[in-house]
C-alpha positions as CSV (number, residue, x, y, z in Angstrom):
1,X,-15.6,-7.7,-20.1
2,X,-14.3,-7.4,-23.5
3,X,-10.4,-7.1,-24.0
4,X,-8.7,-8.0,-27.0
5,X,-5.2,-9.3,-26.8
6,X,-2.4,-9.9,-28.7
7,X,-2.4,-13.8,-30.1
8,X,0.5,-13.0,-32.9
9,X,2.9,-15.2,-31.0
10,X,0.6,-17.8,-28.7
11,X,1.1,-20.5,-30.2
12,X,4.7,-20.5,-30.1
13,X,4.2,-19.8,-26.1
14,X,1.6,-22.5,-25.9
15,X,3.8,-25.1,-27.1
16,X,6.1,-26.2,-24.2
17,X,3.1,-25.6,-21.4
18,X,1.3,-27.9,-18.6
19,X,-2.0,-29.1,-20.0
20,X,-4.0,-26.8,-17.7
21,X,-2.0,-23.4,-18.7
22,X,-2.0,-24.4,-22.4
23,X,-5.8,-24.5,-22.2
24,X,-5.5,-21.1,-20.1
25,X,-3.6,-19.5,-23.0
26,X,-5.5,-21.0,-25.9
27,X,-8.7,-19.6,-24.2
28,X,-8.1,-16.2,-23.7
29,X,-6.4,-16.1,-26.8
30,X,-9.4,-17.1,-28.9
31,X,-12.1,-15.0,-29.8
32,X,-16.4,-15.1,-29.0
33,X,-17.9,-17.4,-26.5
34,X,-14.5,-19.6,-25.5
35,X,-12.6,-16.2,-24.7
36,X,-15.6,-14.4,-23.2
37,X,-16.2,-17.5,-20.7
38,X,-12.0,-17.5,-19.9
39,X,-11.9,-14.3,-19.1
40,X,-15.2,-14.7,-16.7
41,X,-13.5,-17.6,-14.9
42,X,-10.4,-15.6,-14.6
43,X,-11.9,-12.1,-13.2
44,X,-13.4,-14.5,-10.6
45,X,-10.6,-16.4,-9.5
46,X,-8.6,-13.3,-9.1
47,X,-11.0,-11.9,-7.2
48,X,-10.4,-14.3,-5.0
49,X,-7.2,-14.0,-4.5
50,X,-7.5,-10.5,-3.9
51,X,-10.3,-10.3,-1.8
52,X,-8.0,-12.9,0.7
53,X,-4.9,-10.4,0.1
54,X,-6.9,-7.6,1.0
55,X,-8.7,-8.7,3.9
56,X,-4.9,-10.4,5.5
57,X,-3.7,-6.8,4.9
58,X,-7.2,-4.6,6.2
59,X,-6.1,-4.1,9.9
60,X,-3.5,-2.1,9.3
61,X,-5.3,0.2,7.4
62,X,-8.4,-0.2,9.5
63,X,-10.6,-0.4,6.2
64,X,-13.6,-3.2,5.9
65,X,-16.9,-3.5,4.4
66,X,-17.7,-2.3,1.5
67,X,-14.7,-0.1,0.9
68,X,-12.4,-3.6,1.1
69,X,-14.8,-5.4,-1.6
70,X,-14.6,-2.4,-3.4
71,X,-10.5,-2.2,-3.4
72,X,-10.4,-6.4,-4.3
73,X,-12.3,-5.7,-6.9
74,X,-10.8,-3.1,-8.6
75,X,-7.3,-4.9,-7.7
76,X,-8.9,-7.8,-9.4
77,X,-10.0,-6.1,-13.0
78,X,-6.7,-4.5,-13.2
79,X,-5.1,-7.9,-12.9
80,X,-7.4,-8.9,-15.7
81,X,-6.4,-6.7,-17.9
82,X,-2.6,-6.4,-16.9
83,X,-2.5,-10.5,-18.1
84,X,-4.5,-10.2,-21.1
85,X,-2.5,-7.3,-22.0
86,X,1.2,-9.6,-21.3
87,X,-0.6,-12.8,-22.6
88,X,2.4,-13.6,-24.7
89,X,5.2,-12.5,-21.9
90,X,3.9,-16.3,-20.0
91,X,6.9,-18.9,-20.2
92,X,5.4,-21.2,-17.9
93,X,8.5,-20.9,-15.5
94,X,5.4,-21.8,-13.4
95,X,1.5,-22.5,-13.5
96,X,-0.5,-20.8,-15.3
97,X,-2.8,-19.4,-12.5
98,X,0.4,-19.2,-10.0
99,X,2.1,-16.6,-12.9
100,X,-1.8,-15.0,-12.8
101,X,-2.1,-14.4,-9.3
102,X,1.1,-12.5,-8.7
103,X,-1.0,-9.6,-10.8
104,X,-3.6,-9.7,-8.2
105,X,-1.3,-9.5,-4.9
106,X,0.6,-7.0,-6.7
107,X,-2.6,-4.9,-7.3
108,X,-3.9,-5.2,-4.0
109,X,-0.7,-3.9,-3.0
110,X,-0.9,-1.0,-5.4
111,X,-4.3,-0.2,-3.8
112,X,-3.2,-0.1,-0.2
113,X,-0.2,1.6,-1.1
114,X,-2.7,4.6,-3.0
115,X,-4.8,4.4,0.0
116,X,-2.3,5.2,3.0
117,X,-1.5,7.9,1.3
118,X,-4.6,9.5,0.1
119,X,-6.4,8.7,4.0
120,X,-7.6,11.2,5.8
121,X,-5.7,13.4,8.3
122,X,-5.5,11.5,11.2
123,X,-7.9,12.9,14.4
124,X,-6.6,13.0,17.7
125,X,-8.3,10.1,19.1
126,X,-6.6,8.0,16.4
127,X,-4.6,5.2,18.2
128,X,-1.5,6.0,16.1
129,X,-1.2,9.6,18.1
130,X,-0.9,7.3,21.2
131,X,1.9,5.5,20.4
132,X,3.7,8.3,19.3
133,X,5.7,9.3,22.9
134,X,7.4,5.8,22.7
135,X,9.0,6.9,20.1
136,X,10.4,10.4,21.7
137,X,11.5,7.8,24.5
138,X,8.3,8.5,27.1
139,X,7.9,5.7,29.8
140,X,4.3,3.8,29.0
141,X,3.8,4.1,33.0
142,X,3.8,8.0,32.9
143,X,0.8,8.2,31.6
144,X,-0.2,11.8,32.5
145,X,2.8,13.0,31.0
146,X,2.0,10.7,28.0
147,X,-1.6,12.3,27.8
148,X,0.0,16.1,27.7
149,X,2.4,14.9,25.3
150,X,-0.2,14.1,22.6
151,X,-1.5,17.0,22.8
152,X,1.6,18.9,22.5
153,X,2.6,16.8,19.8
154,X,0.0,17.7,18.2
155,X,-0.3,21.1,18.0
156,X,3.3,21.0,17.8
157,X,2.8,19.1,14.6
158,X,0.3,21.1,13.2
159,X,1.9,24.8,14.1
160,X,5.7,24.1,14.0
161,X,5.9,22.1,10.3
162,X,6.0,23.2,7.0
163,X,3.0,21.9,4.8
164,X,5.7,19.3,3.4
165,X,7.3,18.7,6.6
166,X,3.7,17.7,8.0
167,X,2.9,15.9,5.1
168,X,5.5,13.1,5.4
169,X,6.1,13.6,9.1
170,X,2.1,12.1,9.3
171,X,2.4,9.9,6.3
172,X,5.9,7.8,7.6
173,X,5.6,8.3,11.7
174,X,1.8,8.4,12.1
175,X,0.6,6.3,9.0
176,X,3.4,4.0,8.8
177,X,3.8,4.5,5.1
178,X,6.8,2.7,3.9
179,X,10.0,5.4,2.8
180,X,9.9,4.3,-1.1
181,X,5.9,4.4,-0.7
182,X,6.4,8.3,-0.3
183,X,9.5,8.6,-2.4
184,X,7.1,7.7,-5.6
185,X,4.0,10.1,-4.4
186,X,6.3,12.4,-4.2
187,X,8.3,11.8,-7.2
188,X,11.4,12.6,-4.8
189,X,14.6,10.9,-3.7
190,X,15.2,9.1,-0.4
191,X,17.8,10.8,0.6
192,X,15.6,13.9,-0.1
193,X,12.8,12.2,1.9
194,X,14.7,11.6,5.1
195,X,16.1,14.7,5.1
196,X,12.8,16.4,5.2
197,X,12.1,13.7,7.9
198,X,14.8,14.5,10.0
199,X,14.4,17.9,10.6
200,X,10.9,17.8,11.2
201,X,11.5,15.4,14.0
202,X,14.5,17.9,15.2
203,X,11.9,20.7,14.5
204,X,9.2,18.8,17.1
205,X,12.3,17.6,19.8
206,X,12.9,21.5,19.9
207,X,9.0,22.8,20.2
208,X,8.4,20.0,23.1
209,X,11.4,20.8,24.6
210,X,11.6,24.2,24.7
211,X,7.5,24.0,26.1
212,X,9.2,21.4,28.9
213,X,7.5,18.4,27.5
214,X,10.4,16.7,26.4
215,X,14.2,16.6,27.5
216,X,16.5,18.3,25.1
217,X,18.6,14.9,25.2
218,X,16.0,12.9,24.1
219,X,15.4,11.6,20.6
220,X,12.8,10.5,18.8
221,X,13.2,6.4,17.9
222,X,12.9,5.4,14.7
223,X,10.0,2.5,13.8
């Protein structure tokens, strides 16, 4: 992989380094064989890192396989070439590879964060459908009503929303998507967010109830 960095100021930042991030530094700011050999031990160190990061993280996107070696090791390039590319913004406030393997947690996280988001729609026999009623405040021991509920939510959800209403209704209560997660997609506000959020929930509590499904005093719970 061939990136060329900036070295203008690297050996002002080498100075005051650990022996082991000083030879870090001095590597991948060199040039031929010594650079091309730093930046091989690097990519596979961070792909280490990453492929941990992404496999702690996997069940609760329910992704493995190939798909999870795939995402570690784009999380791990990108890493790459964010550190080549802010060589000279290392102080060595810490180690070397420490500073280093912040860019790869922080790309993993990037790529989970893209992924909830772009995911399929999520089928009715998806486990995140069946928790659903605890949060519109349905006993787990009613499990009949539990079973017609899903189904009402469903249709409820797909027939009673606007596309945008649907779109983060699924992304925050079904997916789990974190608020500032959809905020950015969206290139919205959080206020602007919840608001959509709320009345979609209002929207649903109105359809179930109105289809006797739900009791008009009940609300949905918030994660």
């Amino acid at each position: 992989m061939r990136i060329k960095p900036d070295t203008s100021n690297l050996e002002r930042t080498v100075a005051s380094l650990d022996s082991e991030s000083e030879a870090w530094v001095r590597s991948l700011g060199a040039s031929g064989n010594e650079r091309e050999d730093a930046i091989a031990r690097l990519h596979a160190l961070l792909l280490r890192v990453a492929l941990f990061e992404a496999r702690r993280r996997a069940d609760r996107l329910g992704i493995d396989g190939p798909e999870l070696d795939d995402l570690a090791h784009q999380a791990a390039s990108d890493a790459l070439l964010a550190i080549v590319a802010k060589l000279e913004q290392f102080r060595g406030e810490s180690r070397f590879t420490t500073w280093a393997y912040k860019f790869a947690v922080f790309e993993v996280s990037t790529k989970f964060r893209r992924h909830f988001w772009t995911a399929p729609s999520i089928g009715m026999d998806s486990e995140e459908w069946e928790r659903l009623p605890d949060r519109f405040g349905v006993e787990p021991d009613r499990a009949s009503e539990r079973r017609a509920l899903i189904d009402a939510m469903h249709e409820a959800v797909e027939t009673s929303l606007t596309d945008h209403q649907r779109e983060i209704f699924v992304a925050i209560v079904l997916r789990g998507t974190p608020l500032d997660v959809v905020v950015e997609q969206l290139g919205s506000n959080r206020n602007a967010v919840y608001k959509t959020l709320f009345d979609a929930r209002r929207k649903l509590r109105a359809v179930l109830a109105a289809n006797g499904h739900l009791d008009i005093d009940e609300e949905v719970k918030d994660r």
